[in-house]
N, C-alpha and C positions, 0 to 999 in steps of 0.2 A: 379698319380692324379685320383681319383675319379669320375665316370662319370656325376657325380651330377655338376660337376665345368664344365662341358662344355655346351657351347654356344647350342641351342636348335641344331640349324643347323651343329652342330659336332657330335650327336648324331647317332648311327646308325638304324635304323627302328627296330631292333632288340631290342637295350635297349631305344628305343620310346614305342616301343609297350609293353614291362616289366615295364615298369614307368606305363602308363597308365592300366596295369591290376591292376598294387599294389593300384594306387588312388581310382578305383572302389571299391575294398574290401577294403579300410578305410572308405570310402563313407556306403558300407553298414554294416559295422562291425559299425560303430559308431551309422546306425540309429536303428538297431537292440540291441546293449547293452550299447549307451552311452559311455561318454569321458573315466570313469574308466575301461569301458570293451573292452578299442581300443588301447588296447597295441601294441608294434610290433610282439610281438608274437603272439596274435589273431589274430590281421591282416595277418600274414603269413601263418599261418593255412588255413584261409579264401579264400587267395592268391593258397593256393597247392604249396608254397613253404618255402623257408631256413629265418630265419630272417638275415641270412648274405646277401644275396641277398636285403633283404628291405634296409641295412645299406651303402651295395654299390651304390645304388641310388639317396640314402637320408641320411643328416649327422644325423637325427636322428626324434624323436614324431615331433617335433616344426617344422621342414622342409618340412614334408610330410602333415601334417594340410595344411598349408602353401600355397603347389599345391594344396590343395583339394580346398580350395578355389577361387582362380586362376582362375583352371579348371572351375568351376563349373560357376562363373561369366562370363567368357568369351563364354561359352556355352549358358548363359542368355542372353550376348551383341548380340552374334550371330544372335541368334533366331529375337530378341525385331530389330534390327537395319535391318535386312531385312522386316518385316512385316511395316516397318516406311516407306521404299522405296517408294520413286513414290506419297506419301504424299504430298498433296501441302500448306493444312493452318495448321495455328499453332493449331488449335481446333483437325484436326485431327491427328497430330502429338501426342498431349498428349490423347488423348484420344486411339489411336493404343498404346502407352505406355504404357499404364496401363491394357489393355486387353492383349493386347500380354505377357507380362510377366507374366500375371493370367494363359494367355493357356498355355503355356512353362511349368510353375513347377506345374500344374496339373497333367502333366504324371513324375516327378521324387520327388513326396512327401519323396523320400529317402535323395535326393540331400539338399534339402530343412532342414530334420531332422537333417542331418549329419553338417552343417554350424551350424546351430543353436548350437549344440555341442560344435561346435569351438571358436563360439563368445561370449557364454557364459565364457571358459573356458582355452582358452586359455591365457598366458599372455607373457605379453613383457619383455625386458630386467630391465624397472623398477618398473617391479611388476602389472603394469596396464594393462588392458586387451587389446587383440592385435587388436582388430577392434572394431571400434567404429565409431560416427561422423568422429574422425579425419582421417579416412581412405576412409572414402565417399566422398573426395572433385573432383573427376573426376565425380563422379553420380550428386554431385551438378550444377558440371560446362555444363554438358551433359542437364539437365533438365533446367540452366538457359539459355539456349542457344534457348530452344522451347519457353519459357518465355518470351524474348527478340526479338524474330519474331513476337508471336503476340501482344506486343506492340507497334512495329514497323511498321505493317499492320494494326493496330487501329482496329485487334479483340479481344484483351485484355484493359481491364485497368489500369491506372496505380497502381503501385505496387511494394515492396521492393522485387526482384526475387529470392534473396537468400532466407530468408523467406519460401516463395512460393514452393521453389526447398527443402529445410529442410525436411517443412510439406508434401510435396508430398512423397518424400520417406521413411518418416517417417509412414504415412499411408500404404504405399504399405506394409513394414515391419509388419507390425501390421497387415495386412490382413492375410500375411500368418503365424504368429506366432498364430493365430487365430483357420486356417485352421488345420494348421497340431494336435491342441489339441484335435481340436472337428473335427475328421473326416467325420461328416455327414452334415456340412456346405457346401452350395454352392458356391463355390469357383465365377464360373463364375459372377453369379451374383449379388458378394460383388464388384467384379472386374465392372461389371457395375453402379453399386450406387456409387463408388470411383467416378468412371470418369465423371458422371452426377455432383457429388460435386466438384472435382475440376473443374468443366467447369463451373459450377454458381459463382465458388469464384472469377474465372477471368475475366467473363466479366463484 
């Protein structure tokens, strides 16, 4: 059996830490040449190693995307859900949300190019692409949750939250498909006009 089929915590720090270099160099192999230029054999190149090594890892392109995305989100939750800590209203709940995830992927415009890669490009078992809305329903469910406090505490208005939860990360999305075009955009400071606009649309 393949090391790919075991349980995270069956793993040994050895083949934790060879998973984790090979994502990195998909991550920058794809922000660098793009989905056609991120074979497993660039990526192994890129890596300083065997594509058999990428294969015993991962059962193949589709699985290793896959992690990179994972990765890459769960590095975002990280960040975004500590800076939220110790938050007490719902105003500044979303408002840390939408800045904090602004400062996060200001320092890995790579992370950011290489998803984008993915989402455009990747596709499912029937043919449709593998992230979309339908794969956002935990980011909705997270967003309606701050939604629903401050309607709760009567610093929000009321309001359909799915909606609200859509268009909110809907716009985040769009901030940074923005950013990473025009590299000379101020990232911070769209991340501040977002949050001034969704704080006017809710109260």
């Amino acid at each position: 059996m393949r090391s790919e089929n075991k349980p995270t915590g069956q793993r040994s720090f050895i083949e934790e830490a060879r998973r984790t270099q090979i994502i990195a160099s998909a991550i920058e192999v794809l922000a660098e040449s793009g989905w056609a230029g991120a074979s497993l054999a660039n990526i192994a190149k890129h890596a300083g190693i065997s594509k058999g090594v990428i294969s015993y890892h991962f059962a193949g392109k589709d699985e290793l995307m896959e992690e990179v995305v994972d990765q890459v989100y769960a590095q975002i939750a990280e960040y975004v859900l500590a800076k939220m800590e110790g938050e007490k209203s719902a105003t500044e709940l979303l408002r840390t949300h939408v800045l904090a995830v602004a400062e996060h992927m200001r320092g890995n415009r790579n992370r950011l190019k290489a998803i984008g890669e993915i989402f455009h490009n990747l596709r499912g078992p029937d043919g449709g692409a593998r992230y979309g809305p339908q794969t956002n329903e935990e980011i909705y469910q997270a967003l309606e949750l701050v939604y629903k406090l401050g309607q709760d505490t009567g610093e929000f208005r009321p309001f359909d939250r799915r909606v609200m939860a859509v268009t909110h990360s809907a716009a985040v999305d769009a901030m940074f498909t923005y950013w990473v075009v025009i590299p000379g955009h101020d990232l911070d400071a769209h991340a501040r006009e977002l949050a001034d606009l969704l704080e006017r649309a809710v109260k």
